[in-house]
N, C-alpha and C positions, 0 to 999 in steps of 0.2 A: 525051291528057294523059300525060305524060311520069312513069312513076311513078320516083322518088328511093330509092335504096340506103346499109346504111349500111355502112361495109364496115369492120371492126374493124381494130383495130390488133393486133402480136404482144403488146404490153402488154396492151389491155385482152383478148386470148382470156384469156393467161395469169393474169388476174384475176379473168374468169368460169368459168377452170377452179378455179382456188384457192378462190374462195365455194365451186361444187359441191361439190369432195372437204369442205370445210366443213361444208355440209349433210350431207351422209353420214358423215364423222364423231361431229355433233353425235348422231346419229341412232345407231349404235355405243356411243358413249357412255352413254348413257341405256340402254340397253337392259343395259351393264355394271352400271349402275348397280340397275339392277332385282333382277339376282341381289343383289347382295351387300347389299341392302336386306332381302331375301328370307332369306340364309344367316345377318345377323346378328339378324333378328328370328326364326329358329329356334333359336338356342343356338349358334353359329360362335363361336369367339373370335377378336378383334380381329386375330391378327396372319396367323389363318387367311385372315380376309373383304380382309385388305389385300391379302396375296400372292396370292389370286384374281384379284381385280379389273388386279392389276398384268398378270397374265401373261393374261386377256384383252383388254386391252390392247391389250399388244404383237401379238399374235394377230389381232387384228383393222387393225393396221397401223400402230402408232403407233411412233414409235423411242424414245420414253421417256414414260413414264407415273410420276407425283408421287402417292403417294395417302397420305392421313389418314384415320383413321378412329377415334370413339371410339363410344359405345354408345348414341349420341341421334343421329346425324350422320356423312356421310361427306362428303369432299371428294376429288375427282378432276383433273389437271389433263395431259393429255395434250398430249404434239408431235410434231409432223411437218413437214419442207420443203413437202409439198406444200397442209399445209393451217393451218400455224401453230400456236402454243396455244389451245388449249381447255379450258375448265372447268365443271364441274359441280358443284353441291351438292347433297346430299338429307338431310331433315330425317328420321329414324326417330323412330316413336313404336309404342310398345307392342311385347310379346314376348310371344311363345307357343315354349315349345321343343319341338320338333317334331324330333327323331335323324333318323328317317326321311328325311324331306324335306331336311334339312342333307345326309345322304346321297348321295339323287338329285343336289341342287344341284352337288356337288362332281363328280360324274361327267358332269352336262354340261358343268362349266367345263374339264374335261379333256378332254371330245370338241371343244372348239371348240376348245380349242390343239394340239390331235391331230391333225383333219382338217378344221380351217380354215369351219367352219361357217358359211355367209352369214348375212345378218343375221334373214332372213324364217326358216329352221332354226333359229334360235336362239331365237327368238319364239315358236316353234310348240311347242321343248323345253321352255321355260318356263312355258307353259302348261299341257301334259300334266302336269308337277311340280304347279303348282297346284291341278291338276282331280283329282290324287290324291285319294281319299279317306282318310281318319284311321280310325282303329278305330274299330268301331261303339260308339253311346252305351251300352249292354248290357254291353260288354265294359269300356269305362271303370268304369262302376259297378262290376263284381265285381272290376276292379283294387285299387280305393280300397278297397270293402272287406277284399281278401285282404290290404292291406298293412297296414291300421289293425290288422286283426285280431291278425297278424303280430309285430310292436314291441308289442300290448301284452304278449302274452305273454312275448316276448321278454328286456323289462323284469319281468317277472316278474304281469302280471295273469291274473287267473283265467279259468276258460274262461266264464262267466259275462260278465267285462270282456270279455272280445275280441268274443262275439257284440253287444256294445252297440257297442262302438268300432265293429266292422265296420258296424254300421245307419247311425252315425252318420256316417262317414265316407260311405255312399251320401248321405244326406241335403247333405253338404256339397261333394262333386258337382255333385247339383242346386244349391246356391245358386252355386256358380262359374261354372255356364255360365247363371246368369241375369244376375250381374254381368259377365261377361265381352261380353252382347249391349248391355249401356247403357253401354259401351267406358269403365267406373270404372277408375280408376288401380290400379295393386297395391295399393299401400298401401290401400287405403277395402275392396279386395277382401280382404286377409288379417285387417284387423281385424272385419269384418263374420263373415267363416267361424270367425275362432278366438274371437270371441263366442260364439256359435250354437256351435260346437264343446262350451264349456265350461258353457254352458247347459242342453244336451239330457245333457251328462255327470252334471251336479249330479242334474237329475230323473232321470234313470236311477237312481241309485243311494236316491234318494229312494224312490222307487216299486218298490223290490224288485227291478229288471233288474239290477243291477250291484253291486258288492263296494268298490270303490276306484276313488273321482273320479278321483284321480293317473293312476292307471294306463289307465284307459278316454280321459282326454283325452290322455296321450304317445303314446296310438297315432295318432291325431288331429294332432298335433301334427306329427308326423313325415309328413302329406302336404302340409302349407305350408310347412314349414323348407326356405326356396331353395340347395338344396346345392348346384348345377349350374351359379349365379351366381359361386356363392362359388367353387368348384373353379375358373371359367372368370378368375374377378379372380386368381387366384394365380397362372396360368396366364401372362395378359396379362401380369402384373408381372414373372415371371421370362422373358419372352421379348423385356424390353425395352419395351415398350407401359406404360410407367409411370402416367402420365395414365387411362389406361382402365380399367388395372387396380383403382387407387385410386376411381374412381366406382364399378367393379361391387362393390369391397370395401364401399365405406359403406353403397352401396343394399341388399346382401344383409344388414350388419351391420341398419341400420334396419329393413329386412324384419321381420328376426326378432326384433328389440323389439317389431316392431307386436305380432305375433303374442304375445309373452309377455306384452305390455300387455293384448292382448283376454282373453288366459284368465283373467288374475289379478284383471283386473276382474267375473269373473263369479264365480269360482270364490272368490272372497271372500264372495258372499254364501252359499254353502255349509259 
């Protein structure tokens, strides 16, 4: 029995070569996508996480790359002769800002435009970044406390106020990283801490630990005020990124009503 062959045409190789580079594109892409998903839910601003994604990119082989980005979503839309347009979407949700790791992320996207990183070293960079550890929880705690402690005095409370502010700012720590695990929105998470904030303040000073609510809760106060949002919206707006800027503006703006919402509703009853 006579087996049948099928013998392609120059068309269609050159169309099973065009899906391929396709597929390996598609595949590049997404992994661009990964960083800058990465850099902007670490604290990146907008026109930072654009010009990355743009210049790996090109880097990885595309002769022109379109990118959008605002601070919920990125859009990608890369070309090439060999493999046509491509697009990507990715939906961002939730921010943790993380310096460090924004860091890292930025000196792999330079190593890949530097020495041409294939896709599986790129993968593997990415991962190492990930598997980074954070400061230990220990060290977080005496952070929060040394800053509450810090501003209240600062502001002028007494060393009385600071060693509260500092207890209390451990204690709102702990309620962060327990909100932070039932993946609650900012907003439910600042009104919740600067409740409990101006709560444990009132009884502080109730019960003889403290001198001045005021002064024991601004130290407090000052580990939820989103400065780093706000800095990153002004940022956006003056680099052009108008759109982005104006979201991270209102969000930080609403941020920090929540937050004067939750104290004043507590601290009324005191």
């Amino acid at each position: 029995m006579e087996q049948e062959f099928h013998y392609f045409s120059p068309d269609e190789l050159q169309q099973l070569a065009r899906l391929e580079d396709a597929d390996r594109a598609n595949e590049y892409l997404y992994q661009v996508l990964e960083i800058g998903q990465d850099m902007l839910q670490s604290g990146g601003e907008v026109s930072r996480v654009e010009d990355s994604i743009r210049r790996l990119c090109l880097a990885f082989g595309a002769e022109r790359a379109d990118v959008f980005t605002i601070t919920s979503s990125i859009v990608v839309t890369i070309y090439s002769h060999s493999f046509g347009a491509l697009t990507q979407t990715r939906r961002v949700t939730g921010t943790q800002y993380d310096l460090d790791r924004l860091e890292l992320l930025n000196q792999l996207s330079r190593r890949v435009c530097a020495e041409h990183l294939s896709l599986e070293e790129t993968r593997q960079g990415l991962d190492a970044i990930r598997a980074t550890p954070q400061y230990p929880f220990p060290v977080q705690l005496l952070t929060y406390a040394l800053v509450s402690s810090s501003f209240c005095v600062f502001f002028g409370g007494s060393a009385l106020d600071a060693i509260a502010s500092g207890v209390i700012g451990v204690v709102l720590k702990y309620l962060d990283r327990v909100i932070r695990q039932t993946e609650a929105n900012a907003f439910l998470s600042a009104l919740l801490c600067s409740c409990l904030g101006g709560l444990l303040a009132g009884l502080a000073v109730r019960s003889g630990l403290g001198n001045n609510v005021d002064m024991i809760s601004i130290g407090n106060i000052m580990l939820l005020i989103p400065g780093l949002a706000l800095t990153n919206s002004l940022r956006d707006m003056f680099s052009g990124n108008t759109i982005s800027g104006l979201m991270r503006f209102i969000e930080a703006i609403l941020l920090a009503l929540t937050i004067a919402l939750g104290f004043a509703m507590v601290l009324a009853l005191f």
